[in-house]
C-alpha positions, 0 to 999 in steps of 0.5 A: 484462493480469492474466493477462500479469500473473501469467504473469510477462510484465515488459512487462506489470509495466512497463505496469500499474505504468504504468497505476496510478500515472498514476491512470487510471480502469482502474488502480482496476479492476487495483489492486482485482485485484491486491490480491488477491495482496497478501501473498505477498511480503516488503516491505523498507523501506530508509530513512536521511539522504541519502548513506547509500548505500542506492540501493549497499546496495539493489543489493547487496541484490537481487544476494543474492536473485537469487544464491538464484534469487528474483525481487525488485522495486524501488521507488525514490522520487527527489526531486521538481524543484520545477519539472517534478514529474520526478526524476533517476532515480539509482537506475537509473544505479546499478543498470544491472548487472540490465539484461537481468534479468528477475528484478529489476524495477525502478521509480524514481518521483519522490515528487512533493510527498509527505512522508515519504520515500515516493511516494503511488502506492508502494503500489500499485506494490508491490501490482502488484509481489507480483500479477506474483509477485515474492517479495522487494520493495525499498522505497528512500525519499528521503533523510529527517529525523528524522520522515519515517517512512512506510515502515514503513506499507508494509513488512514488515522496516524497514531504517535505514541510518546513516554514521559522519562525518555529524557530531552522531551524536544529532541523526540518531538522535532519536525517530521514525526510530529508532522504525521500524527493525527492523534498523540498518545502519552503512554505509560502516563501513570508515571510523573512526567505524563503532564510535561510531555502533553505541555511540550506536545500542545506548545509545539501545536502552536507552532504547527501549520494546520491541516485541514482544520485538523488538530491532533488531540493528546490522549493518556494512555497505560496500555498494560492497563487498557486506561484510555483506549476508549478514548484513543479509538474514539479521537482515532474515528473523529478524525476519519469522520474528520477527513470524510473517510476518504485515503489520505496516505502519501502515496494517494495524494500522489497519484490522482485518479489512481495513477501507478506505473503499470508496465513497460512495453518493450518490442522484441523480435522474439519472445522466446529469445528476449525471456531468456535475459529476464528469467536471469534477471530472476523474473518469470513469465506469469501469462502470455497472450496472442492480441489477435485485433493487435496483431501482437504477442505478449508476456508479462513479467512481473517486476515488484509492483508494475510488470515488462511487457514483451511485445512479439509482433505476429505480422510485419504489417503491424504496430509492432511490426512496424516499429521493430522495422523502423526503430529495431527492438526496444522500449515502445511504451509506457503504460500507466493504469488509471481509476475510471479509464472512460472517465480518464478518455473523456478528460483528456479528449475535452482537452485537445489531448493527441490520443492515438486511439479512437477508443478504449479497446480491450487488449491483453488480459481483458484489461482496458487501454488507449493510447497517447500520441508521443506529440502530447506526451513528450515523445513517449507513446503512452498506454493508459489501462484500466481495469477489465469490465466485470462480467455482464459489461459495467 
């Protein structure tokens, strides 16, 4: 599927976009795979109040790029029912004109119950997105509040769309959502009130910390018209050039050097007879593997984002063996994954870290790994993983 995938294949964008969201064990083993292509496109996040017109300025958006010849993606997040979890796919019927084109993907999901403007699985759609080589991606939220602000956790460039006529100009431009945006947009702004609603948006400006010398321009739009388009995605790149093209969403500035939780180890007894509670749960076993220099036996069990790892030992006189005899079944580690694990070895050895291993090995799944010494950590055994060496070594 990766290799249709990165071919360009939309039948197999359409599948594996399919896969992942429905959370299905194999859609951990792709995601892990297409994340390594994340960062090769431009995320635009367009956000605002319900009937803003962002669905009408989205579209007008995506003709834009594909008169410049690039490949854009959409995701598009409707409102859930509260009664069949499913969603009136708007965003499709506004946006038939690309029927035909495979240079606009576009996937409408339903935010299924999460706050915030933004679906749960709209990461991962835009991870397969940039793996299947789309350069520009659209992020469409559910109409939001004042403090639905989650996707500038998964954007590059913020895009707030606000309308003259919706009534107290002030209350819709409170602290939170304005905080996001990295470029205003007034729709609609054919009608009166347009010049009152970039006053208000300039006036609370002045009130605004700065942010890395960044300030939101206010661009006029009549997205049924495609009147200032233009200008919008030109503000939209000065301001990626702006922050040097690198990931500023939430979740990046958080993790520094990439840091995610990866999984869990727990030490079992028997593998066999631990899954059987897991598989209840509603996980399943997505690979199994014999560490041979460990000694140990594992299976993985994809759980969201990160994954329980089972840990059978193979001879009494191991690491696991070991500890099920001095400590009984039980969490044995945590393991976080980590961007440029050599460097990451490096790092803490230069600080006097207690690392329990005297080198990055290769274990399970061909993934790389050390291990932290619970007298550095806290009292936890920590395991840093990084990814599996390319064929042909780095």
């Amino acid at each position: 599927m990766m290799e249709r995938l990165r071919a360009g294949d939309v039948r197999a964008l359409a599948r594996a976009v399919s896969v992942v969201e429905d959370g299905a064990a194999i859609g951990a083993e792709l995601l892990a795979a297409c994340r390594k292509f994340v960062g090769s496109a431009l995320r635009i996040g367009v956000t605002g109040p319900p009937g803003a017109g962002k669905s009408t300025l989205v579209d007008q958006m995506a003709r834009w790029l594909r008169a410049e010849g690039q490949s854009v993606g959409v995701v598009a997040v409707d409102p859930s029912s509260p009664y069949t979890g499913g969603a009136l796919l708007g965003d499709r019927i506004r946006m038939q004109g690309f029927a035909g084109d495979d240079g606009v993907y576009i996937r409408s999901m339903a935010s299924r119950g999460a706050t915030g403007g933004v679906s749960r699985a709209a990461a991962d759609v835009c991870a397969v997105m940039e793996a299947a080589g789309r350069q520009t991606i659209l992020i469409e939220t559910v109409g939001v509040g004042q403090d639905e602000v989650d996707v500038i956790g998964l954007a590059d460039v913020t895009v707030l769309v606000l309308v003259p006529g919706m009534g107290d100009e002030i209350q819709s431009l409170k602290a939170g959502v304005m905080e996001v945006a990295d470029v205003f947009v007034v729709n609609k702004s054919d009608r009166g009130g347009a010049e009152l609603v970039e006053q208000e948006i300039v006036a609370m400006q002045g009130l605004a910390t700065e942010r890395d010398g960044w300030v939101p321009p206010v661009v006029r739009t009549v997205a049924t018209t495609g009147d200032g388009v233009r200008e919008l995605m030109e503000a939209v790149r000065r301001c990626a050039a702006e922050k040097g093209g690198r990931r500023v969403r939430l979740g990046d500035a958080a993790r520094p050097h990439g840091l995610r939780l990866d999984h869990l180890g727990v030490a079992v007894k028997s593998i066999a007879a631990a899954r059987g509670f897991y598989e209840a749960l509603g996980l399943t076993v997505s690979h199994e593997e014999t560490v041979e220099h460990e000694k140990v036996k594992t299976a993985m069990l994809p759980l969201g984002e990160s994954r329980i790892e089972l840990l059978e030992a193979t001879e009494e006189d191991s690491t696991i063996g070991r500890f099920l005899v001095k400590r009984g079944e039980g969490l044995h580690h945590i393991a976080v994954h980590v961007d440029g694990i050599d460097a990451m070895f490096a790092r803490l050895t230069a600080k006097g870290m207690r690392l329990a291993s005297d080198a990055v090995r290769v274990g399970a799944g061909g993934h790389r790994y050390f291990f932290v010494h619970p007298a550095s950590t806290g009292g936890v055994l920590l395991e840093i993983v990084g990814d599996a060496e390319p064929e042909g070594g780095v």
